[in-house]
C-alpha positions in Angstrom: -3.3 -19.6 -13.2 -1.1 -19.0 -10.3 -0.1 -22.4 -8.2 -1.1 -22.5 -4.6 1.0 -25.0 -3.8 4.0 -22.8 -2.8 2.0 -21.0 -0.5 3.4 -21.1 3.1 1.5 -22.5 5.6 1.9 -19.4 7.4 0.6 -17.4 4.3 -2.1 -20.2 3.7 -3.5 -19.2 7.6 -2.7 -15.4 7.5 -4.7 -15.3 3.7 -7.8 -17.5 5.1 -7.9 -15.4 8.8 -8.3 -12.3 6.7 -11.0 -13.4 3.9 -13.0 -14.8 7.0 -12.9 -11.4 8.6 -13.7 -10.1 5.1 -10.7 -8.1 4.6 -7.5 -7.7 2.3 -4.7 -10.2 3.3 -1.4 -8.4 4.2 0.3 -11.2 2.1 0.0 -13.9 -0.8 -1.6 -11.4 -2.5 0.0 -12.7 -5.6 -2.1 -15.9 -5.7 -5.7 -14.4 -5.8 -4.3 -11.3 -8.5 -7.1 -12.5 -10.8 -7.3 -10.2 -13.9 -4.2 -8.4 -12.9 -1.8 -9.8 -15.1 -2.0 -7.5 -18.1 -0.3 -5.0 -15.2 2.6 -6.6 -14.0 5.0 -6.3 -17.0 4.5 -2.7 -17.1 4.9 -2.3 -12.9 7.9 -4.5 -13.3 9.7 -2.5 -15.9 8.9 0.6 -14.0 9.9 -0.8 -10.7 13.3 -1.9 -12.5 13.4 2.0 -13.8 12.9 3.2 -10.1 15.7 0.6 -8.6 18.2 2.6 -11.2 17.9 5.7 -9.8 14.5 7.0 -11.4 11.3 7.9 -10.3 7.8 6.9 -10.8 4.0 8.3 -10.1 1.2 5.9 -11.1 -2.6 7.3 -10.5 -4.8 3.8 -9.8 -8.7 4.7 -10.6 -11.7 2.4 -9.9 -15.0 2.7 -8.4 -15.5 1.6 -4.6 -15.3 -2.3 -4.5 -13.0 -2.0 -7.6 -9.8 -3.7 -5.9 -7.9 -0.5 -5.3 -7.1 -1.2 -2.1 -6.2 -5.4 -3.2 -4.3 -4.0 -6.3 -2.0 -1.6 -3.8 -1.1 -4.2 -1.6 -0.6 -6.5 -4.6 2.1 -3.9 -6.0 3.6 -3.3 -3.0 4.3 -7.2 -2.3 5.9 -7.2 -5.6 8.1 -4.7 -4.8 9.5 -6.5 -1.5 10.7 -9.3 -3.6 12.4 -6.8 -5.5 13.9 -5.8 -2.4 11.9 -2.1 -2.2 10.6 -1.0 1.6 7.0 0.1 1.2 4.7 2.3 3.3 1.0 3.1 2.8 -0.5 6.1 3.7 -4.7 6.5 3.9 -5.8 10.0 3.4 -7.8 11.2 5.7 -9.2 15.0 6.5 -7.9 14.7 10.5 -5.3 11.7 10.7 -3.5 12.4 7.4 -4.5 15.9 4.9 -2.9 15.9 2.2 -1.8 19.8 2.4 -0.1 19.0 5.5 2.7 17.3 4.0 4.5 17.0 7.3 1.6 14.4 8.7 1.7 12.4 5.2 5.7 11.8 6.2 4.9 11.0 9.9 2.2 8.7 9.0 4.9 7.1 6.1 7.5 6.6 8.8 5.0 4.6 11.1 3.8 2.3 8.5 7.5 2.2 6.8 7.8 -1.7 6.2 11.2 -4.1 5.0 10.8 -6.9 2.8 10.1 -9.4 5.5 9.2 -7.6 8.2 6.2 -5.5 9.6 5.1 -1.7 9.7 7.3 0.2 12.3 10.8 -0.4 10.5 11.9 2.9 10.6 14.9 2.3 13.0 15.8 -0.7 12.1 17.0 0.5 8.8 18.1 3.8 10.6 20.6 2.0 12.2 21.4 -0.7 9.5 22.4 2.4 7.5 25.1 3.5 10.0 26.1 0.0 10.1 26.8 0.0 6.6 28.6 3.4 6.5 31.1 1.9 8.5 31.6 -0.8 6.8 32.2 1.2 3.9 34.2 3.5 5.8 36.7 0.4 6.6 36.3 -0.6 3.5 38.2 2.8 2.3 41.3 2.1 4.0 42.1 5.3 4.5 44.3 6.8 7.1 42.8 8.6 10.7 40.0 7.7 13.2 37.5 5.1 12.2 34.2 7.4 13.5 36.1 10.6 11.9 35.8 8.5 8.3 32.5 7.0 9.1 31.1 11.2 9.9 33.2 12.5 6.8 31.5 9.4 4.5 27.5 10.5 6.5 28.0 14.1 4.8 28.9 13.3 1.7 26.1 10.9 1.4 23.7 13.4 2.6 25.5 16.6 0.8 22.2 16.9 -1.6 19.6 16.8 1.6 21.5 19.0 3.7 20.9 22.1 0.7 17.2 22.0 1.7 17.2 20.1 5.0 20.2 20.5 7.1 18.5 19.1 10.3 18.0 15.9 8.8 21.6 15.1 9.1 22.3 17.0 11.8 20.1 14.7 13.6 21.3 12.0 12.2 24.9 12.4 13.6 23.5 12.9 16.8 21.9 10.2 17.1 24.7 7.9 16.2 26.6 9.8 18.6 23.9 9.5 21.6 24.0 5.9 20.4 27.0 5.3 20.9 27.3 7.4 24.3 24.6 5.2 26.1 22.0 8.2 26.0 19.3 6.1 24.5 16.2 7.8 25.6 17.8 10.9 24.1 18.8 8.7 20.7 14.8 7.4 20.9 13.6 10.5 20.9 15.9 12.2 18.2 14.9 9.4 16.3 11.1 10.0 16.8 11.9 13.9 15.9 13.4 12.6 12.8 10.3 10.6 11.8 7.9 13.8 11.9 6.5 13.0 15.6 5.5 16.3 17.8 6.5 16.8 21.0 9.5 15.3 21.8 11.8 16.4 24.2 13.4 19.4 24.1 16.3 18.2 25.7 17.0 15.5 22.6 16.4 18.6 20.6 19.3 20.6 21.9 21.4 17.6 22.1 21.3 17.7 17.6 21.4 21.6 17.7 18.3 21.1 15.9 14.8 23.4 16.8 10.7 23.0 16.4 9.0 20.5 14.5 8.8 19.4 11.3 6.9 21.4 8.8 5.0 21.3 5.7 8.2 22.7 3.9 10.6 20.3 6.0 8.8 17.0 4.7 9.8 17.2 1.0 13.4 17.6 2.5 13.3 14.7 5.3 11.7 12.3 2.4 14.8 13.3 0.3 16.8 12.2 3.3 14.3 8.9 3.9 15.4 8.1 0.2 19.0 8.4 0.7 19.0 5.9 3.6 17.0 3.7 1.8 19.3 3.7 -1.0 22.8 3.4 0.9 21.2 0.3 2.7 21.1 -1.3 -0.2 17.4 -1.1 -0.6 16.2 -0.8 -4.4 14.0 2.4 -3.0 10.2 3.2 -1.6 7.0 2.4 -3.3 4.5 5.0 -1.5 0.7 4.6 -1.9 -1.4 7.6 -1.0 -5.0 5.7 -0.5 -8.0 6.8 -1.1 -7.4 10.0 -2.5 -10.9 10.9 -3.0 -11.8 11.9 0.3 -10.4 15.4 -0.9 -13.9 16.0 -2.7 -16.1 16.0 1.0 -13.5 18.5 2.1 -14.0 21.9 2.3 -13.5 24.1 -0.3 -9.8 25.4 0.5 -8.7 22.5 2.6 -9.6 20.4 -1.1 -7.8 23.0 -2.8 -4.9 23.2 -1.1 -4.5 19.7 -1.2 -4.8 19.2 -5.0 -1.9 21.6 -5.4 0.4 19.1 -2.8 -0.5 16.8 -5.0 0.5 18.6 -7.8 3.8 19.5 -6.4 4.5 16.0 -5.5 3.9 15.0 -9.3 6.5 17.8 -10.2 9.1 16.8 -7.6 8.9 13.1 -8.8 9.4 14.6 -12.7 12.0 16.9 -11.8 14.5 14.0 -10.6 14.0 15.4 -6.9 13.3 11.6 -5.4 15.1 9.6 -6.9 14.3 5.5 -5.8 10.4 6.6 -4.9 7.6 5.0 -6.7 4.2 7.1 -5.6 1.2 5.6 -5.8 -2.5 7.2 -5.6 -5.9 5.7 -6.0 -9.1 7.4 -6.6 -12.6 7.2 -7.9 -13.9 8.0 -11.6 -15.5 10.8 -9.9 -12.3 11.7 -8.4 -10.2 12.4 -11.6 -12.8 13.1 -13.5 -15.4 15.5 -11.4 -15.0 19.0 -10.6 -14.4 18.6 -6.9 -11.7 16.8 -7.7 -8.8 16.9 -10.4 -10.8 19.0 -12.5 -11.0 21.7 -10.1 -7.0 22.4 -10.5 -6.6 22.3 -14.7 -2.4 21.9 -14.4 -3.0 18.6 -12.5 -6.0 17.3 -14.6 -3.3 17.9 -17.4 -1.2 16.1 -15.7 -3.2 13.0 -14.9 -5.3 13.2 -18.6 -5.7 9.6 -19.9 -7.9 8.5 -22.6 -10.4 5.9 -21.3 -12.6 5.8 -24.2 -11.2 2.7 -25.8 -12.6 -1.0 -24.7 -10.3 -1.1 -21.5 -8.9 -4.4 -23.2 -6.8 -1.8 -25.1 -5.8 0.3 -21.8 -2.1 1.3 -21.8 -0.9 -0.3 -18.4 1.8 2.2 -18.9 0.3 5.4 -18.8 0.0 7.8 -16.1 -3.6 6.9 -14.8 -4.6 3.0 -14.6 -8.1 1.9 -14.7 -9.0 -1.5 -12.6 -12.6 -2.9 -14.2 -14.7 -5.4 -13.2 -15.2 -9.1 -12.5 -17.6 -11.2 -14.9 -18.2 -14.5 -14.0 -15.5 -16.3 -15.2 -13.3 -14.2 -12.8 -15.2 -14.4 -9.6 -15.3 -18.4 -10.0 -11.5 -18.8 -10.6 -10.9 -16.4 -7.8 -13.2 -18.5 -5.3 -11.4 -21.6 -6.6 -7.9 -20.4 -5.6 -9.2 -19.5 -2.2 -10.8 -23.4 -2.0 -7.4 -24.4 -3.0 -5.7 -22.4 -0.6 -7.9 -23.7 2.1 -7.6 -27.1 1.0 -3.8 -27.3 0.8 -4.3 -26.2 4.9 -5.9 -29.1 6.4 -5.9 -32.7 6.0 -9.5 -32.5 4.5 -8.4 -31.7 1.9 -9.5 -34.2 -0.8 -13.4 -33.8 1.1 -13.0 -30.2 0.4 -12.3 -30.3 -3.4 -15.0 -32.9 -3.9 -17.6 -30.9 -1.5 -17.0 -27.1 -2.8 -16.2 -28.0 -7.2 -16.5 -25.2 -9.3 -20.2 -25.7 -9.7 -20.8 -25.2 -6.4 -18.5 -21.8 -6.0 -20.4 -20.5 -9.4 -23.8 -20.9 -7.7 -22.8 -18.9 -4.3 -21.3 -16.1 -6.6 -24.4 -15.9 -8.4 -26.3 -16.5 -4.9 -24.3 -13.9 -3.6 -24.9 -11.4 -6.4 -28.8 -11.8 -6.4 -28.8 -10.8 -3.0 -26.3 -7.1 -4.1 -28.3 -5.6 -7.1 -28.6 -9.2 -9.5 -25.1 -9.0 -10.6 -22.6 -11.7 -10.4 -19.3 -10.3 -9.1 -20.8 -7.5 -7.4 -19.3 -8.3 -4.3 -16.3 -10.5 -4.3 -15.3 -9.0 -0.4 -18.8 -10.8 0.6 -19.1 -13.9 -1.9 -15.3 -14.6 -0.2 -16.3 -13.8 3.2 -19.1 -16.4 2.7 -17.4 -19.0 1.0 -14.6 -19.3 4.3 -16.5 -18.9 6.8 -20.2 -20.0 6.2 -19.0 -23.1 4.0 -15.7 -24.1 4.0 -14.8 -23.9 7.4 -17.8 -26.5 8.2 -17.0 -28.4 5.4 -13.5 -29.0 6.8 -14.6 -29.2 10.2 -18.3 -31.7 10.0 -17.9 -35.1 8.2 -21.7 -35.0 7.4 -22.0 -30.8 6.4 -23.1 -30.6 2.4 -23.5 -27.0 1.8 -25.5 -27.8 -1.0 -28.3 -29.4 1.6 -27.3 -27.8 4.9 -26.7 -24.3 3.7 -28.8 -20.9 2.9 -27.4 -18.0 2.1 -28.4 -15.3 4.1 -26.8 -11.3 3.5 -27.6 -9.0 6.7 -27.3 -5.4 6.6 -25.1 -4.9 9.5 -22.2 -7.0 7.8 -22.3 -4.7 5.1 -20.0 -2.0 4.2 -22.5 1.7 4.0 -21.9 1.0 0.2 -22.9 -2.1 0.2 -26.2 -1.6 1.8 -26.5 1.5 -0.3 -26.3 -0.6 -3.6 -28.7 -3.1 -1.6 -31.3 -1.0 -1.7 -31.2 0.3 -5.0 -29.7 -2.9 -6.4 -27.1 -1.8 -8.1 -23.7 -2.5 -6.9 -20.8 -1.8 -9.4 -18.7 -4.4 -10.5 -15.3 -5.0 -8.4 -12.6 -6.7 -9.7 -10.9 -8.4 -6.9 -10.5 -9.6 -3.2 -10.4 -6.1 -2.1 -14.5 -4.7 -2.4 -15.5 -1.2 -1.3 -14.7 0.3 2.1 -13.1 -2.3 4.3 -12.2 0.6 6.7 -8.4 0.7 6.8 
């Protein structure tokens, strides 16, 4: 079982503020990754692979409430400490298609996160990357102008992404050069150009010798050249989810079609050695790889993605291609309400009143509570049961000497605080199994 004590009070506040709202921590994800172990040695080695200059795709399956969403954001915390930037991208039919590959890179490029940092890092790491080109460039020793090296050492590092996207570095020494100039609204636009945004000035534009906008085409290449900054910053590389993939289905015909085959030819790119240092990541329903509005509907990416799931999933290769998540049982929901208590506990001087006030027992009987109330199940609904336990019990515990949950508590479940799946499975009681912090559709 994973210690809470390490925790940071900072995580401690940032994990409880988010269960209270009854949504997935950014952070200290680690601590709640009940029944995700039997992952992590396989997502370590092929983490380790990508940091060396490979590639990875990993397909993440699970019903709604299965902990896709938790089980993303648990990956993509391990990579940070293994020094990887991460960006999330939720696919969407207007925000974010998937056949328009050139809003999937915008949309990478505004969540684009650092270990340690927040979304939005795009030129930080921009400009940490011309910082250490010229330290490399002094490093050289070599004879003639220091910013005549440091543009010499910018296109040999970029001699692969210029084949197939020229502008990419053509902007890129623009911008260095507008940098260095004092034309920064110029540089800030060039470097909004170069992160897939429309519109920008056409003046920044000339200034790079660069035209248009970024295409569909253009994104594979600007990735490429995302991946290569990443990489000469000393980075380990970019792990890439592509989120709820199964909104393709509810899309019309050809739109769904033509988005299968991007993700086809992503899956190809990653094979052929194209991006190396990029770890893609895409969840999905059963339904989605299995049905015929989905995967099945394009017979090259069903073979791609073919896993067999007919063994008990204690035997699941963590491995392969296409990972199943499956859900809690009892056992699972308790411990996972216990390390919240703990977490909670280790936050306020109450401590000791908490653990003796909310013991296992207790946390068992509000899971069951919980699941009586979403189709009879216990560990139907962890996003709920967690929801509940924060700020229904603990938080009164920890703030009213006299409050015993056990005497001055009843559970009480309203439809408008829960999820359109939720209330579905309400009515029919029958709510899958989910199998972490992350249930259904928390609508990010």
């Amino acid at each position: 079982m994973n210690s809470t004590a390490s925790v940071s009070p900072r995580r401690r506040r940032e994990i409880i503020d988010a269960l209270r709202r009854g949504t997935v921590p950014q952070q200290g994800l680690d601590v709640m990754a009940v029944g995700l172990g039997r992952f992590e040695s396989a997502i370590e080695d092929e983490l380790e692979s990508v940091k060396h200059g490979g590639a990875q795709f990993k397909a993440v399956r699970g019903e709604y409430g299965s902990g896709k969403t938790f089980f993303s954001r648990w990956l993509t915390e391990r990579a940070k400490k293994m020094n990887f930037a991460t960006a999330e991208v939720q696919i969407s039919e207007t925000e974010t298609p998937l056949y328009k590959l050139e809003k999937v890179y915008r949309r990478v490029i505004e969540t684009l996160s650092a270990p340690g940092g927040s979304a939005g890092a795009f030129g930080d790491i921009v400009d940490g990357w011309f910082y250490f080109l010229g330290q490399d460039a002094l490093a050289a020793g070599a004879s003639g102008d220091l910013d005549q090296r440091t543009d010499e050492l910018l296109e040999k590092r970029l001699a692969a992404v210029s084949k197939e996207a020229p502008s990419f570095a053509m902007a890129l020494r623009a911008y260095r050069r507008l940098t260095a100039e004092g034309h920064h609204a110029d540089a800030a636009a060039l470097l909004a150009w170069l992160g897939g945004q429309p519109n920008v000035a056409a003046s920044a534009r000339r200034a790079a010798g660069v035209r248009g906008e970024l295409d569909h085409f253009g994104a594979l290449g600007f990735l490429q050249g995302l991946l290569t900054v990443l990489r000469d910053s000393d980075f380990a590389g970019l792990v890439l989810v592509l989120d709820e993939v199964e909104t393709l289905q509810r899309m019309r015909s050809d739109v769904r079609e033509k988005s299968l085959n991007a993700l086809r030819q992503l899956m190809d790119e990653v094979d052929a050695g194209r991006f190396p240092g990029l770890y893609l990541v895409m969840t999905g329903t059963p339904a989605f790889y299995d049905g015929q509005q989905g995967v099945q509907r394009l017979p090259p990416l069903a073979q791609r993605l073919q896993t067999d799931f007919t063994t008990d999933p204690r035997f699941d290769n963590p491995r392969a291609t296409q990972i199943r998540l499956t859900g809690f049982n009892a056992e699972s929901l308790v411990e996972l309400g216990a390390r919240v208590r703990d977490i909670y506990a280790d936050s306020t001087p109450n401590g000791p009143r908490i653990h003796d006030v909310v013991d296992d027992r207790y946390i068992a009987d509000l899971a069951a509570a919980v699941g009586g109330e979403l189709g009879g199940k216990t560990g139907v609904a962890p996003r709920i049961f967690l929801k509940k336990l924060v700020a229904d019990v603990l938080d009164r515990v920890d703030q009213f000497p006299d409050f015993d949950p056990r005497r001055d508590y009843q559970l009480t479940v309203s439809a408008t605080e829960l999820t359109d799946v939720e209330r579905e499975a309400r009515s029919r009681g029958d709510l899958r199994a989910a199998s972490s912090v992350d249930d259904v559709d928390l609508g990010f």
